[in-house]
One Martini backbone bead per residue (centre of mass of N, CA, C, O) as a GRO file, in nm:
protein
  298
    1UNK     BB    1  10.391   9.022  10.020
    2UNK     BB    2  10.596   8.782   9.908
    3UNK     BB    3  10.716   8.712   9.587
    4UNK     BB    4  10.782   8.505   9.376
    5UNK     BB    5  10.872   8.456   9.089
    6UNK     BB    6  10.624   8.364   8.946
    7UNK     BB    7  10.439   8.530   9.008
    8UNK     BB    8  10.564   8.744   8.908
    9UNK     BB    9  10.548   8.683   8.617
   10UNK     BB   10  10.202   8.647   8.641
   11UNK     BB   11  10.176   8.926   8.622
   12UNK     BB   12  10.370   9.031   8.382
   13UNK     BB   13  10.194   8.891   8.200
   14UNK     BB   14   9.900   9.042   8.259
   15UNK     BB   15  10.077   9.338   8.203
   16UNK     BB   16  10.092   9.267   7.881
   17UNK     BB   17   9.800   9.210   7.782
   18UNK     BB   18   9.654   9.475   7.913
   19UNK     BB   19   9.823   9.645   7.681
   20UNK     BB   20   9.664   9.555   7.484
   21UNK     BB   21   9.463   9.657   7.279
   22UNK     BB   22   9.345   9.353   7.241
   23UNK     BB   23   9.138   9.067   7.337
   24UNK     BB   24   9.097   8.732   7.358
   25UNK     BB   25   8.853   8.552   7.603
   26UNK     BB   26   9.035   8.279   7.625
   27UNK     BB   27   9.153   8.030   7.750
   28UNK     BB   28   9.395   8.011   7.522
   29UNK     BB   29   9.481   8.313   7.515
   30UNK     BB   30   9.548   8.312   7.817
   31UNK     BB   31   9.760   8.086   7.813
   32UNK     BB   32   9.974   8.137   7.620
   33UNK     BB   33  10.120   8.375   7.839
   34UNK     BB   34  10.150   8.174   8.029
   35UNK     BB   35  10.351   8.030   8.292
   36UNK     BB   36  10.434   7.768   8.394
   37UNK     BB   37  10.202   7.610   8.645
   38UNK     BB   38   9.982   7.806   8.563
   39UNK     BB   39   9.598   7.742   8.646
   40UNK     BB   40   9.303   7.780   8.513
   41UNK     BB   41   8.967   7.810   8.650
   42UNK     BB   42   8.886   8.122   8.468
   43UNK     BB   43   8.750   8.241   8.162
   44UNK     BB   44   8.525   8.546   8.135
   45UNK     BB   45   8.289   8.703   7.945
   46UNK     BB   46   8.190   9.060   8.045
   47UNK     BB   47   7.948   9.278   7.948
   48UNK     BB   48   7.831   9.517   7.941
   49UNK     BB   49   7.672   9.589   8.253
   50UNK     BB   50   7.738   9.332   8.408
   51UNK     BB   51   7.834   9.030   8.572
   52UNK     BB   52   7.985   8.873   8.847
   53UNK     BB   53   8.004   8.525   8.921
   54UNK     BB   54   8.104   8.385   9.160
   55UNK     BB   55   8.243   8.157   9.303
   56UNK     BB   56   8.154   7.896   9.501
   57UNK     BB   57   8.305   7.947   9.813
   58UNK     BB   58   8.476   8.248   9.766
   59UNK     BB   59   8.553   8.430  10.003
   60UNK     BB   60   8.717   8.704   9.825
   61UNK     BB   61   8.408   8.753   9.750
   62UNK     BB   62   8.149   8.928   9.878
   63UNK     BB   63   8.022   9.008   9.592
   64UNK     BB   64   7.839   9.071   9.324
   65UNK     BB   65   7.936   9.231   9.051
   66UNK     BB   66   7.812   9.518   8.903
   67UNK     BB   67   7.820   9.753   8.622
   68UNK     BB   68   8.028   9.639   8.420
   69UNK     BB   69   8.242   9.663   8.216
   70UNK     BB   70   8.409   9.544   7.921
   71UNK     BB   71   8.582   9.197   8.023
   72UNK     BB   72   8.807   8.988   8.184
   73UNK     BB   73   8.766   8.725   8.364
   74UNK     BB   74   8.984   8.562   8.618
   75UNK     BB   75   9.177   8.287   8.701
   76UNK     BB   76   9.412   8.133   8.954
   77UNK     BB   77   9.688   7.903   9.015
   78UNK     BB   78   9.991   7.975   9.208
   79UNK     BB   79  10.288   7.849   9.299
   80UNK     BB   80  10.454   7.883   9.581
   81UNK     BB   81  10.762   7.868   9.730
   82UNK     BB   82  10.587   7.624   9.887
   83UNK     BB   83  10.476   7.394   9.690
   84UNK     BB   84  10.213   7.329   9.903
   85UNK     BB   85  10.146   7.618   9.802
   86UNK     BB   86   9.884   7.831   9.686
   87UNK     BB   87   9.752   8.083   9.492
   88UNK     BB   88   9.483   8.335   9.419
   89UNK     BB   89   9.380   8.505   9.135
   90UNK     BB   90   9.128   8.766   9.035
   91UNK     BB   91   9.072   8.931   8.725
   92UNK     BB   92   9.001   9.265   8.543
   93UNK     BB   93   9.015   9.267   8.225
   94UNK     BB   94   9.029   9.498   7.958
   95UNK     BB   95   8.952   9.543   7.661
   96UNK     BB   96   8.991   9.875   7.639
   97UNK     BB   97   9.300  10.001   7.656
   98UNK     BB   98   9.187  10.349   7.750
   99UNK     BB   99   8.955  10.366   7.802
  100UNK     BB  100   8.653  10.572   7.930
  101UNK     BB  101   8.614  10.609   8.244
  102UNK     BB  102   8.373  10.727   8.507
  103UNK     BB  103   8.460  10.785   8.859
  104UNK     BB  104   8.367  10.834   9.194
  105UNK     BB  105   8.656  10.747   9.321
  106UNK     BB  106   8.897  10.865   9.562
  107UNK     BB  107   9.200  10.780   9.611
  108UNK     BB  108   9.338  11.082   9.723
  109UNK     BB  109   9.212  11.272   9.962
  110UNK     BB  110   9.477  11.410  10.030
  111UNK     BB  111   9.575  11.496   9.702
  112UNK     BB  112   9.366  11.736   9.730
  113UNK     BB  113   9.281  12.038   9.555
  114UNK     BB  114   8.970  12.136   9.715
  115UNK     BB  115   8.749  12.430   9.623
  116UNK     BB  116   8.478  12.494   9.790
  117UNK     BB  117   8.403  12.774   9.647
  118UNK     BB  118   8.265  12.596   9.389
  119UNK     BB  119   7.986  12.551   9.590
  120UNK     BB  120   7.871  12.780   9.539
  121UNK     BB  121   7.642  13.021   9.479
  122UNK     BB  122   7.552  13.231   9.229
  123UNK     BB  123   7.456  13.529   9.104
  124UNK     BB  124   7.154  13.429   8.906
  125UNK     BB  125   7.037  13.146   8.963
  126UNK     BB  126   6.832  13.129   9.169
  127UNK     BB  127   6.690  13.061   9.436
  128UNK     BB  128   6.674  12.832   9.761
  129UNK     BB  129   6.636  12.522   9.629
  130UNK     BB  130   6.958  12.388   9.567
  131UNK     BB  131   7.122  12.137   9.461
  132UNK     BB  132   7.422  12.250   9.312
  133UNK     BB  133   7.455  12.406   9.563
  134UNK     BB  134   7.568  12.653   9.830
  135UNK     BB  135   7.505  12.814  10.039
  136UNK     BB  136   7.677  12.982  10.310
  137UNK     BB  137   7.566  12.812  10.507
  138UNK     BB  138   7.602  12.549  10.399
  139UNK     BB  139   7.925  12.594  10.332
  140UNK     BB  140   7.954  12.615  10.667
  141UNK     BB  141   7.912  12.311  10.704
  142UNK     BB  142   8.118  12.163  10.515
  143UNK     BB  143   8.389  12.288  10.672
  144UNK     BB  144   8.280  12.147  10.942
  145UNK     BB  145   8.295  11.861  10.878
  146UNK     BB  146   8.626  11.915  10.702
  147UNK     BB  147   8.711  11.941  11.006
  148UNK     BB  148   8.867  11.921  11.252
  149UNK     BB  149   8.882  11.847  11.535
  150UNK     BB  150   8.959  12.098  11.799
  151UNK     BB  151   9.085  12.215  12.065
  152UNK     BB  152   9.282  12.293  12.304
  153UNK     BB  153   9.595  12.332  12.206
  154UNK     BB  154   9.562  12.171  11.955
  155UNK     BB  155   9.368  11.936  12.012
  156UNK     BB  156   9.303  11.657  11.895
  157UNK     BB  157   8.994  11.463  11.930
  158UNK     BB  158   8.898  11.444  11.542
  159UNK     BB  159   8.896  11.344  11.272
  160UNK     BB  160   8.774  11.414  10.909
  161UNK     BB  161   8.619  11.370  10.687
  162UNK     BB  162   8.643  11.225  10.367
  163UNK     BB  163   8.677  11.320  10.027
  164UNK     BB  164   8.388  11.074   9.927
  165UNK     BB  165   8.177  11.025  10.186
  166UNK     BB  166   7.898  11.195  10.131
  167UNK     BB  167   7.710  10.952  10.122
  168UNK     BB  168   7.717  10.896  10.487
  169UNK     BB  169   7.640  11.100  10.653
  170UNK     BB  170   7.384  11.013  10.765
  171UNK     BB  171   7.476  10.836  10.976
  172UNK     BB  172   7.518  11.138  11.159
  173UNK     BB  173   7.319  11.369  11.034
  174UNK     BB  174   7.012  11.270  11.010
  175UNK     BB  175   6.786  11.488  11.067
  176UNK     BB  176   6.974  11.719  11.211
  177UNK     BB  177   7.099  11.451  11.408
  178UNK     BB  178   7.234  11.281  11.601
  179UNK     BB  179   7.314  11.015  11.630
  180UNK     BB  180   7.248  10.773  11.853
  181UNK     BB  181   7.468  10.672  11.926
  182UNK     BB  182   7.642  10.908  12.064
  183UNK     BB  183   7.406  11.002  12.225
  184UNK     BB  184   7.380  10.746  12.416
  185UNK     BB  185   7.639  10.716  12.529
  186UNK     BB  186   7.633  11.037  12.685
  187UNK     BB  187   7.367  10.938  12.837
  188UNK     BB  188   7.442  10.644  12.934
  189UNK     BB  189   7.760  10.539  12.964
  190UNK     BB  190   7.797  10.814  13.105
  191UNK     BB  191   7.538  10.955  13.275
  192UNK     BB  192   7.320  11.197  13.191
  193UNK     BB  193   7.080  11.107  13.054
  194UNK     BB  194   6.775  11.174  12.859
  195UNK     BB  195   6.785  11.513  12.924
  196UNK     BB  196   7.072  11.513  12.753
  197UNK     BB  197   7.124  11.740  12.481
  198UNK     BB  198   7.321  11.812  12.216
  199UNK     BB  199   7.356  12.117  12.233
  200UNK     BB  200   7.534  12.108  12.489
  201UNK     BB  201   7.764  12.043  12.382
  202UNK     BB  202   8.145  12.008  12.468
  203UNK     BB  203   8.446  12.002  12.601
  204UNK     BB  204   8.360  11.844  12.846
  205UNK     BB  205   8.259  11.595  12.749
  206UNK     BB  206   8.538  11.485  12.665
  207UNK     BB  207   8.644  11.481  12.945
  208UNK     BB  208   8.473  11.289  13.074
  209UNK     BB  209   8.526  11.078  12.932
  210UNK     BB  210   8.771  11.015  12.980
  211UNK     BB  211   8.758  10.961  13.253
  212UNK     BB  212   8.530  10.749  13.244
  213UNK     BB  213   8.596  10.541  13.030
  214UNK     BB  214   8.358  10.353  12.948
  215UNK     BB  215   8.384  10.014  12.839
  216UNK     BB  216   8.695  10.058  12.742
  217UNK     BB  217   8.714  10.237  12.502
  218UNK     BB  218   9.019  10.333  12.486
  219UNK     BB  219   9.253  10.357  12.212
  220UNK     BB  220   9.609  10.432  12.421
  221UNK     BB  221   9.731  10.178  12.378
  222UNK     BB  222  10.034  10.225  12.186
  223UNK     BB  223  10.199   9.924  12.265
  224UNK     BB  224  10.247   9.640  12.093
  225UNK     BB  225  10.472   9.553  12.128
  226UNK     BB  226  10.417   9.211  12.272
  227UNK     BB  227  10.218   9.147  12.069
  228UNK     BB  228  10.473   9.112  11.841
  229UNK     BB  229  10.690   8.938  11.983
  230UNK     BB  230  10.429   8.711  11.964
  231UNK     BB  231  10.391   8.681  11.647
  232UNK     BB  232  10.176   8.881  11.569
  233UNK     BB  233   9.914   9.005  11.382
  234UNK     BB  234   9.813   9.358  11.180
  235UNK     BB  235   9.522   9.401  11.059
  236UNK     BB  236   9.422   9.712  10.875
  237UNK     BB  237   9.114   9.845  10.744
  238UNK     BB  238   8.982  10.113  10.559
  239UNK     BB  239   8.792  10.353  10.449
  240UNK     BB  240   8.765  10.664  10.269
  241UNK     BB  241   8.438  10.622  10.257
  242UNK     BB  242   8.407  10.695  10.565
  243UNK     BB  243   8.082  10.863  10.737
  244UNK     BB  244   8.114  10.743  10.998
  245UNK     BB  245   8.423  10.686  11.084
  246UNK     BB  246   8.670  10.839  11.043
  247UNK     BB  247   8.982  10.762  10.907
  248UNK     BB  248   9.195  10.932  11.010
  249UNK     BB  249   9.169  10.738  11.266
  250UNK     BB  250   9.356  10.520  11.145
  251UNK     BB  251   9.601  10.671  11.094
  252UNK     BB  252   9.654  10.778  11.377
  253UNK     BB  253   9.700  10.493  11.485
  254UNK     BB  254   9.951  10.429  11.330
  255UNK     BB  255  10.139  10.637  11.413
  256UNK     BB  256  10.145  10.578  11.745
  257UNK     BB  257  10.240  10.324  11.701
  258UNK     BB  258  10.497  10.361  11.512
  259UNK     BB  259  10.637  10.535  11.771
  260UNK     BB  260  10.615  10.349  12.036
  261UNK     BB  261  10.789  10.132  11.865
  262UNK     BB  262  11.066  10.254  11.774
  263UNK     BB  263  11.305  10.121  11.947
  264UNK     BB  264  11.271   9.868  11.830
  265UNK     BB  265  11.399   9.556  11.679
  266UNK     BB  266  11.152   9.655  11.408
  267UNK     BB  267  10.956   9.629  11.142
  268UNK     BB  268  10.607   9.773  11.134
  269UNK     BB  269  10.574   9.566  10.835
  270UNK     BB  270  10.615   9.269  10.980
  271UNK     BB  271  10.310   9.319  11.182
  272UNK     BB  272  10.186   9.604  11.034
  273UNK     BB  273   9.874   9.643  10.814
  274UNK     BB  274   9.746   9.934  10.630
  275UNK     BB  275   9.436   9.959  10.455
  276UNK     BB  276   9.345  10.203  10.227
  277UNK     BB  277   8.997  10.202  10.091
  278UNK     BB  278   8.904  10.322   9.806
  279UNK     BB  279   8.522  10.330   9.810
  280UNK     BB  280   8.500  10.236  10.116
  281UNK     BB  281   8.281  10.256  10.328
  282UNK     BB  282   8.000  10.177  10.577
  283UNK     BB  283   7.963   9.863  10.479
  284UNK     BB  284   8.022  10.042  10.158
  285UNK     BB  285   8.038  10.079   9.828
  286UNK     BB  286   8.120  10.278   9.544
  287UNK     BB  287   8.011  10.263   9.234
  288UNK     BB  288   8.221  10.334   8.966
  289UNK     BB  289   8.032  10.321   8.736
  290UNK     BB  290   7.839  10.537   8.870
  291UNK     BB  291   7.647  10.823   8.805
  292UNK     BB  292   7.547  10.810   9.105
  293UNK     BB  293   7.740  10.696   9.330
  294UNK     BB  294   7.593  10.422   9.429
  295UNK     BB  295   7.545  10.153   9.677
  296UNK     BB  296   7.679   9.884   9.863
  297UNK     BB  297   7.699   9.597   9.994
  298UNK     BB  298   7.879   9.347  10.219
   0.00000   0.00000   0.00000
């Protein structure tokens, strides 16, 4: 999105307020420094572990925020370049500048140098059924988790789950046994029958599923140019702790689209943006707040 003259303002006014030691939350005092045309819907100050009630009708807002540090949230309506639109901005500015808060959100799976082997159990903990720590046999299914599926020749399969995403891998390996979405799949509409179990997979079939793509559900035709041709827009986002269907799925379709297009005359970020959302899995989002982050729904 380009932003107006205005709108840059309003963000650079409101990067000014919060790098304040301290603001007073109050209508007055966030108008103060706000410049003319913009103006304040709401602004509350919202107490330690408090909630934030959206307002009624806010379609922006999937669920009221709760176990909040204290902030002042605000909203705004700021005009666009085009008299006749305006924008709504709503904002958690921190009391406390440079508090420490403490999140479980990964921004940045793919920028992580994390060592596995500091989860193993060291000699002298005692006992076999430790919870802070994994056995050799254990720490060998989190390495098979966290790398991707490779087939023969060094073909990607599938990429592997980003680090973050542990919350949700129940989604697929609860119990022991893979989810039935999956075993469903291979068993109906693949039609291999009720009676082929899942340790039989292997690479042959991946190889039948190519071949019989059930459902038309292979999604190989990265050649989009005739669809952004024809003024189409592609939003698309995707959770970084997403445990159910792994992120870099998302990853390497934008690449392979932005490949097939690439001879076109035009820049693929003027059709199509792909957003990766740090702390949202599998329509829940870890919340950042929790000391066990613990699950939130959309």
């Amino acid at each position: 999105m380009k932003l107006s003259f205005l709108q840059a303002i309003f963000l650079g006014s409101i990067s000014t307020l919060s790098v304040a030691k301290s603001i007073a939350c109050t209508r007055k005092a966030v108008s103060d420094i706000l410049p003319r045309g913009v103006s304040l819907s709401f602004v509350q100050h919202i107490p330690k572990n408090g909630t934030f009630t959206v307002p009624e009708g806010d379609t922006g807002w999937p669920i009221d925020p709760i176990n909040l540090p204290e902030l002042c949230a605000i909203g705004a309506m700021v005009p666009g370049t085009n008299t006749n639109k305006t924008f709504g901005f709503g904002l958690f500015l921190p009391l406390e500048w440079n508090g420490r808060t403490l999140s479980t959100i990964i921004s940045d799976p793919y920028g992580c140098n994390f060592n596995a082997e500091s989860l193993l159990c060291k000699s002298g903990t005692g006992g076999s059924n430790l919870t802070d720590c994994l056995s050799p046999e254990q720490l060998s299914t989190f390495d098979t988790l966290t790398r991707d599926y490779v087939g023969m020749n060094s073909t990607l399969i599938f990429p592997a789950w980003l680090l973050g995403s542990e919350h949700f891998w129940d989604l697929n390996i609860d119990g022991g046994a893979p989810n039935i979405i999956g075993l469903g799949y291979i068993q109906y509409m693949m039609g291999l029958g009720s009676d082929w179990k899942w340790r039989d997979f292997d690479e042959s079939i991946v190889d039948l599923s190519e071949q019989l793509n059930p459902g038309q559900a292979d999604a190989s035709n990265y050649d989009l140019a005739p669809f952004f041709r024809s003024g189409n827009k592609f939003i698309h986002y995707h959770g970084l702790s997403d445990g159910g269907i792994a992120t870099g799925a998302s990853f390497y379709l934008y690449d392979q689209i932005d490949r097939a297009i690439s001879t076109e005359n035009f820049d693929i970020s003027d059709s199509y943006r792909f957003f990766p959302i740090p702390g949202m899995g599998y329509a829940k989002a870890v919340d950042p707040f929790s000391s066990d982050g613990h699950s939130t729904d959309y």
